[in-house]
VOBA-916450 format. One record per residue (C-alpha): residue number from 1; x, y, z. Coordinates in steps of 0.2 Angstrom, whole numbers, plus 2048, in hexadecimal, padded with zeros to 3 digits. Layout:
NODE   num    c1    c2    c3
NODE   NUM     X     Y     Z
...
end
This chain:
NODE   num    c1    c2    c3
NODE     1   8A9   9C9   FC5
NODE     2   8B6   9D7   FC9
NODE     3   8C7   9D6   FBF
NODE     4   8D6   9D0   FC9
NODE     5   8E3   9DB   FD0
NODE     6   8F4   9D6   FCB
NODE     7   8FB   9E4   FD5
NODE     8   8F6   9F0   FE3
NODE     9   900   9FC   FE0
NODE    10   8F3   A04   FD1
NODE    11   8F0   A16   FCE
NODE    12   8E6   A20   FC0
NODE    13   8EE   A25   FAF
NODE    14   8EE   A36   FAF
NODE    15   900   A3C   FB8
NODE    16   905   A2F   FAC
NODE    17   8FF   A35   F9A
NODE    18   902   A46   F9E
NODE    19   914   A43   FA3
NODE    20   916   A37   F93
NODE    21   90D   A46   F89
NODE    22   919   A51   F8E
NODE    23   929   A48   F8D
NODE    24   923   A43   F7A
NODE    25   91E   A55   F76
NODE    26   931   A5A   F7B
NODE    27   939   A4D   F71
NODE    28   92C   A51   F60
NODE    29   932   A65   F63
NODE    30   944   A61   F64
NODE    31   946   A59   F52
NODE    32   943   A69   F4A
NODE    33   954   A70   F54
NODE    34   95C   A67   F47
NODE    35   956   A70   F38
NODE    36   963   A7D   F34
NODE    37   962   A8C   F2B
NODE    38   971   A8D   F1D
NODE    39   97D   A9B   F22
NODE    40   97D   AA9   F16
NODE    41   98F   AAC   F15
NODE    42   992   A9A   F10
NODE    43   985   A98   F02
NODE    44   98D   A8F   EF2
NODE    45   980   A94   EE6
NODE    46   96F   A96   EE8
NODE    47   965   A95   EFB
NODE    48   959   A87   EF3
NODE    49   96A   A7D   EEC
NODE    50   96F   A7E   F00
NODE    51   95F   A7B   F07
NODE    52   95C   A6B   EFC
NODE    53   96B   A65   F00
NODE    54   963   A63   F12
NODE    55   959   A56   F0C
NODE    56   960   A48   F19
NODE    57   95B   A55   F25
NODE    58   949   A57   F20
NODE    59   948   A44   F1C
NODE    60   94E   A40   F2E
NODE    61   943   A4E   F37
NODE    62   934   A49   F2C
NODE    63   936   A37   F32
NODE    64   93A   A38   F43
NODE    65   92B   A44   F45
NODE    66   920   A37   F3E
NODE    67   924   A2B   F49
NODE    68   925   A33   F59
NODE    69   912   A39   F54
NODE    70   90D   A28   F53
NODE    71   916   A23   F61
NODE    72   90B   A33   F6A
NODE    73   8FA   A2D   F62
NODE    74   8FD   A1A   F64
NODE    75   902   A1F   F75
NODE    76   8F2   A26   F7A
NODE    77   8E7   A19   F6F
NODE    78   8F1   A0B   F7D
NODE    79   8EC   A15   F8C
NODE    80   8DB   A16   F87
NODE    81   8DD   A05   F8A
NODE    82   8E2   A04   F9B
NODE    83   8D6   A0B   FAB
NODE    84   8E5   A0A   FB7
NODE    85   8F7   A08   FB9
NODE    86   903   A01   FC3
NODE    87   914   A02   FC8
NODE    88   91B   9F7   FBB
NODE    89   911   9FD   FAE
NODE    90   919   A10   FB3
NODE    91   92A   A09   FAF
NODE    92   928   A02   FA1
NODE    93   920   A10   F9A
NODE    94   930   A1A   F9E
NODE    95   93B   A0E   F96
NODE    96   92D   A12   F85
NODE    97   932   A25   F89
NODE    98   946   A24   F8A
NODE    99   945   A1A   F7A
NODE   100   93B   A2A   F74
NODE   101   946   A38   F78
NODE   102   955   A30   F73
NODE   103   94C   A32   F60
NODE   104   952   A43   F5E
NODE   105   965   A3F   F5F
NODE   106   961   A2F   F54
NODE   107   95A   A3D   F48
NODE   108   969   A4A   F47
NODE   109   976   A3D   F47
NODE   110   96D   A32   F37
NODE   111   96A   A45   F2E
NODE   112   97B   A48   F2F
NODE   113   983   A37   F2C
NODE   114   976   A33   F1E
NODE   115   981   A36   F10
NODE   116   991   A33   F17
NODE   117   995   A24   F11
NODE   118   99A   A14   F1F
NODE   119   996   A23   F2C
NODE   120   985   A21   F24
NODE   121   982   A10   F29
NODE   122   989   A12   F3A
NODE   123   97C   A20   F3C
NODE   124   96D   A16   F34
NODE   125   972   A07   F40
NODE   126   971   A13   F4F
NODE   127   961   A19   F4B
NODE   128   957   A0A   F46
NODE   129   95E   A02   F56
NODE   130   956   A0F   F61
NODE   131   945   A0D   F56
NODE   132   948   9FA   F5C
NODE   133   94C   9FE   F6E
NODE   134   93B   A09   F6C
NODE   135   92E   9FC   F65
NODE   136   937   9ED   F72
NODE   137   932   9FE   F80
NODE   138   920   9FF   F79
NODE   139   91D   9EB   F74
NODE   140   923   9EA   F86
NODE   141   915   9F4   F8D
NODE   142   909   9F0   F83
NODE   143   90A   9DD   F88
NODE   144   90A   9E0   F98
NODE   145   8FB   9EA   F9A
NODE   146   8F4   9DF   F8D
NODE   147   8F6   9CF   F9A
NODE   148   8F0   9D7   FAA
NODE   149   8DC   9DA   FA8
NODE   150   8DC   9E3   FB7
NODE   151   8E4   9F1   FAF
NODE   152   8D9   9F3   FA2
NODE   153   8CA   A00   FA0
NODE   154   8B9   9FB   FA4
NODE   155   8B0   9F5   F93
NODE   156   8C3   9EF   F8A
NODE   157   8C3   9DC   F84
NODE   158   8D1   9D5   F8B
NODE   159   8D3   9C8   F7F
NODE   160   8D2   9D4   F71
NODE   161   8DF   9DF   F76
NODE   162   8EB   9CD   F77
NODE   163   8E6   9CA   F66
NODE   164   8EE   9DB   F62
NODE   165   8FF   9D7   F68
NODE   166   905   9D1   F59
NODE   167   8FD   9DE   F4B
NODE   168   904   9EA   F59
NODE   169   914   9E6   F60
NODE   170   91B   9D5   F59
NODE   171   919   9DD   F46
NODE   172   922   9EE   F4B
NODE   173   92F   9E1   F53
NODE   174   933   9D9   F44
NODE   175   933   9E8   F38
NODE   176   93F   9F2   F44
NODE   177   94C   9E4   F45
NODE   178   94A   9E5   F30
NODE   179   950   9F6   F2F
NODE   180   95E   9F2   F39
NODE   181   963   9E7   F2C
NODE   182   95F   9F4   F1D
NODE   183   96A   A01   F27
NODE   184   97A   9F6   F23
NODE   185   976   9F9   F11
NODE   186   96E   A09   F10
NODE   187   96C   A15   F1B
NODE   188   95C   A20   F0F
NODE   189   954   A10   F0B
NODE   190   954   A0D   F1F
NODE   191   94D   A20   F22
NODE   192   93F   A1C   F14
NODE   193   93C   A0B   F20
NODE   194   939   A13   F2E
NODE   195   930   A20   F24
NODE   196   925   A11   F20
NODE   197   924   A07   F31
NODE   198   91B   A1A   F35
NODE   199   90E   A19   F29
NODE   200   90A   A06   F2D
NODE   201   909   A0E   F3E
NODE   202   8FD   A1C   F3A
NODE   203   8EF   A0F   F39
NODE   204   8E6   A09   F49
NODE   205   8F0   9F5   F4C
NODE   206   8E6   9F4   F5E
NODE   207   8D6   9ED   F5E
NODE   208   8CB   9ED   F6C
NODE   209   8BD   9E4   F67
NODE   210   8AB   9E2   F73
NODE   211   8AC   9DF   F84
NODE   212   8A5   9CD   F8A
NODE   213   899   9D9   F95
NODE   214   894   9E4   F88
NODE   215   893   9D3   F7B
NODE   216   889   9CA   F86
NODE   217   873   9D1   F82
NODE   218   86A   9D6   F90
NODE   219   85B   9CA   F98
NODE   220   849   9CE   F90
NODE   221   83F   9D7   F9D
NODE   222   833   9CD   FA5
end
């Protein structure tokens, strides 16, 4: 039996991932515009004293780089989901990407604020809301692809990829709104949250599972 089309207006995801590729390609380059090379006429002592006083720098572009790399790979994995796309799906997938390349703003104003006291918190705030604003952009698409088999690739289990929300999206939800909370107390422990959020990240959460077709044995030849 043949899927059934929630929507008409369906094209093929490639103009879409290589758009996506891009923009997030853009946005991973310009975190390292951040890191600044100490100015020799104002060194006070040693250039490694100066450069490890960059730490909230390196902490911030080392962060911010992870994630927007799992965003990248995640990204992909949720497209190999999907066999076609439609106009809804497009523009939630640019909500995902203004999150995205908002990150590198986020990034310089918490490397500069980390250590600046109630600045700090202000900063930390900022940033973790805009990694909130990212997962609500990404849990958004995600459902919705998730609910609309007629999206999805030939061979993908529907009901798996539903059973996938939560591990997905609804966890990411939840920790993202935590590090909100962390931020109004400290702004490094919030940066070594999201540092962590990544690494829970860098493992597969989608499962696909067997498609009923593909589940299902063949008849014995007659």
């Amino acid at each position: 039996m043949d899927r059934p089309t929630y929507n008409d207006q369906v094209s093929d995801t490639k103009r879409t991932e290589a758009f996506s590729d891009g923009v997030l390609a853009i946005a991973i380059t310009l975190l390292v515009l951040d890191l600044s090379v100490p100015a020799r006429n104002e060194l006070r002592g040693s250039l490694a004293h100066a450069l490890a006083r960059e730490w909230p720098a390196y902490g911030s572009y080392v962060t911010s780089f992870l994630i927007i790399g799992i965003i990248w790979v995640n990204h992909h994995t949720v497209f190999q989901l999907i066999g076609r796309i439609d106009r809804i799906a497009l523009f939630l997938n640019l909500l995902l990407l203004m999150t995205v390349v908002t990150i590198p703003y986020t990034t310089h104003l918490l490397a500069t604020y980390l250590t600046a006291g109630s600045g700090a918190r202000t900063a930390a705030i900022v940033y973790s809301a805009v990694m909130l604003a990212m997962s609500c952009a990404f849990a958004g698409l995600y459902a919705y692809i998730a609910h609309r088999p007629a999206l999805l690739a030939e061979g993908v289990d529907p009901v798996a990829v539903r059973a996938s929300i939560v591990r997905f999206s609804a966890v990411g939800l939840a920790l993202y709104v935590a590090t909100v909370v962390v931020a109004i107390f400290s702004a490094p422990l919030c940066l070594l949250a999201h540092f962590a959020i990544a690494l829970y990240y860098c493992f597969s959460q989608i499962r696909t599972g067997p498609s009923i077709a593909d589940a299902t044995p063949n008849p014995p030849d007659l």
